[in-house]
C-alpha positions as a Markdown table, in Angstrom:
| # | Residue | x | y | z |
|---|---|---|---|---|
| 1 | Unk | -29.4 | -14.0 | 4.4 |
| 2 | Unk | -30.3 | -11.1 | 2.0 |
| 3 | Unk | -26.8 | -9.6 | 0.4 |
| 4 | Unk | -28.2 | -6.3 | 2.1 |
| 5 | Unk | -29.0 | -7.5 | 5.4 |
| 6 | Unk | -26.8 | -4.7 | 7.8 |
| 7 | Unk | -23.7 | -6.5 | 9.1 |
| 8 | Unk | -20.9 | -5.8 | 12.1 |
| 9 | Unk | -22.4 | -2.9 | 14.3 |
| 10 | Unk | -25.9 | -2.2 | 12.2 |
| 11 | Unk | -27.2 | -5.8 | 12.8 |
| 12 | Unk | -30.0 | -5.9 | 15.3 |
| 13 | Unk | -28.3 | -8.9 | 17.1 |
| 14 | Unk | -28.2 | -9.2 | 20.9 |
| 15 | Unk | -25.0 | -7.6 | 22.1 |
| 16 | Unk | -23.7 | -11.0 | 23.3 |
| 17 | Unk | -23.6 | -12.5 | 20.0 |
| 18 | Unk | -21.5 | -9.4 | 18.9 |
| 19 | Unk | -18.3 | -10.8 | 20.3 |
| 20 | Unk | -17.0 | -7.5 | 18.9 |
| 21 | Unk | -18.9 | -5.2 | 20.3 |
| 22 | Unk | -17.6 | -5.8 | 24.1 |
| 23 | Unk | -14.1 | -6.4 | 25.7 |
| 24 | Unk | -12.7 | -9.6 | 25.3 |
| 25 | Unk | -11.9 | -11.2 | 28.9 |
| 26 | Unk | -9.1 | -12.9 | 27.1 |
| 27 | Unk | -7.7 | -9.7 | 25.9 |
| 28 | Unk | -7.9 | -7.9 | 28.6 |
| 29 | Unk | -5.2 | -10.5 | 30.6 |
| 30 | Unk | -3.3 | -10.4 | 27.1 |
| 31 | Unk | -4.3 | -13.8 | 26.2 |
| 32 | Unk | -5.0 | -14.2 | 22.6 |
| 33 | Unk | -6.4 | -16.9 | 19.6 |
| 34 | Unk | -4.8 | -17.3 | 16.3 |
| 35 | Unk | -4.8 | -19.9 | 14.1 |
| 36 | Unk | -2.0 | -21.4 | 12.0 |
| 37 | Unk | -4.0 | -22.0 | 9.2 |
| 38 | Unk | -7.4 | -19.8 | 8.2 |
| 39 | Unk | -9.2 | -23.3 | 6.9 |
| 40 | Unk | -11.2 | -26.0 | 9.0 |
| 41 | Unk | -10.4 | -29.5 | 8.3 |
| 42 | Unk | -10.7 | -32.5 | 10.2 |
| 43 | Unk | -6.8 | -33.0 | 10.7 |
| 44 | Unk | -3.9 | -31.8 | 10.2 |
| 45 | Unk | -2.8 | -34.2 | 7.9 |
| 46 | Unk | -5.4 | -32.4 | 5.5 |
| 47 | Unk | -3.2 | -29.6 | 5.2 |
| 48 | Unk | 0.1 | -28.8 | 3.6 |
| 49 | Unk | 2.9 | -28.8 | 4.5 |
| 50 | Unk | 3.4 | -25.0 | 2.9 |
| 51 | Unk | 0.3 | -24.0 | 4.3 |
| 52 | Unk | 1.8 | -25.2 | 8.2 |
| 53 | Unk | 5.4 | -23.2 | 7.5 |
| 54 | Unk | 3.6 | -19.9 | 5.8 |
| 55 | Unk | 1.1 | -20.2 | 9.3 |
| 56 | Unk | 4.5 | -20.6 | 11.5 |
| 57 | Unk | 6.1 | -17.7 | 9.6 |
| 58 | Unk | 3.0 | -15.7 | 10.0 |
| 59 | Unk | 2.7 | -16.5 | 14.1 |
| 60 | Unk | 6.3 | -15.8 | 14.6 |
| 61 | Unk | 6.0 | -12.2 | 12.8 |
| 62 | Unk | 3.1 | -11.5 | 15.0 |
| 63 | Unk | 4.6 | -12.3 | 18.4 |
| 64 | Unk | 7.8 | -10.6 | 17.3 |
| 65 | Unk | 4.9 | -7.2 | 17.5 |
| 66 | Unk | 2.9 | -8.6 | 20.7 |
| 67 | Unk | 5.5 | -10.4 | 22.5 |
| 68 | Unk | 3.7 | -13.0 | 24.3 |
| 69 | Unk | 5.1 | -14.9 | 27.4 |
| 70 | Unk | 3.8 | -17.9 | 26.0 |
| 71 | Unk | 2.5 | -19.8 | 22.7 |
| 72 | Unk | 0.8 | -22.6 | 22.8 |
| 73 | Unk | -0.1 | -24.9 | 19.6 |
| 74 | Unk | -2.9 | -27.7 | 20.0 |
| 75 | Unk | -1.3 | -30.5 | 18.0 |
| 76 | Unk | 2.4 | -31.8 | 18.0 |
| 77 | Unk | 1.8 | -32.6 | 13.8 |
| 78 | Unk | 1.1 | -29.4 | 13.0 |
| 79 | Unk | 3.5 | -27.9 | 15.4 |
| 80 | Unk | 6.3 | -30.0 | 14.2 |
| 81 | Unk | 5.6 | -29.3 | 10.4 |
| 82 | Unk | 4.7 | -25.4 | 11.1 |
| 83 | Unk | 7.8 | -24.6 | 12.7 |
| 84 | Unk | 10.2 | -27.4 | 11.0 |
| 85 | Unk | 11.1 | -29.3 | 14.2 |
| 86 | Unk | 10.2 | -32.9 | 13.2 |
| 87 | Unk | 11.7 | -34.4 | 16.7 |
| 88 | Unk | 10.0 | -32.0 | 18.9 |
| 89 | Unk | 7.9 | -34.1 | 22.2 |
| 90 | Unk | 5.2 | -32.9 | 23.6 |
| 91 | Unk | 5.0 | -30.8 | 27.3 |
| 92 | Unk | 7.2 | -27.6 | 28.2 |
């Protein structure tokens, strides 16, 4: 891509690959995304254990401001090592 291709709102792209130019149907029923940690690895166990807690601290300041009714994490590892609960068990 040229480094002066247009970006966000100039780009010619079709509208639905814009997710941010139209309402979020998860949004709109206050359902949200977010992830612990702002890097892709295969596993879990490829990240840090200080890179899990700062991603826990962050989560927990940001549904202090939203106030969810509900948080769900995909994987018991990461939940377990982001939030310092080593015996938690999967389910509700």
């Amino acid at each position: 891509m040229s480094p002066t291709a247009p970006l966000g709102s100039e780009s010619r792209l079709p509208a639905a690959w814009r997710p941010w130019r139209r309402p979020s149907p998860l949004a709109e029923r206050g359902i949200g995304i977010a992830n612990l940690v702002g890097r892709t690895t295969a596993r879990a166990a490829q990240l840090t254990r200080a890179e899990l807690r700062a991603g826990g601290q962050r989560l927990i300041r940001r549904a202090a401001v939203l106030r969810p009714c509900a948080i769900a994490v995909v994987g018991i590892t990461a939940f377990r090592q982001a939030f310092d609960r080593p015996d938690a068990v999967l389910g509700v």
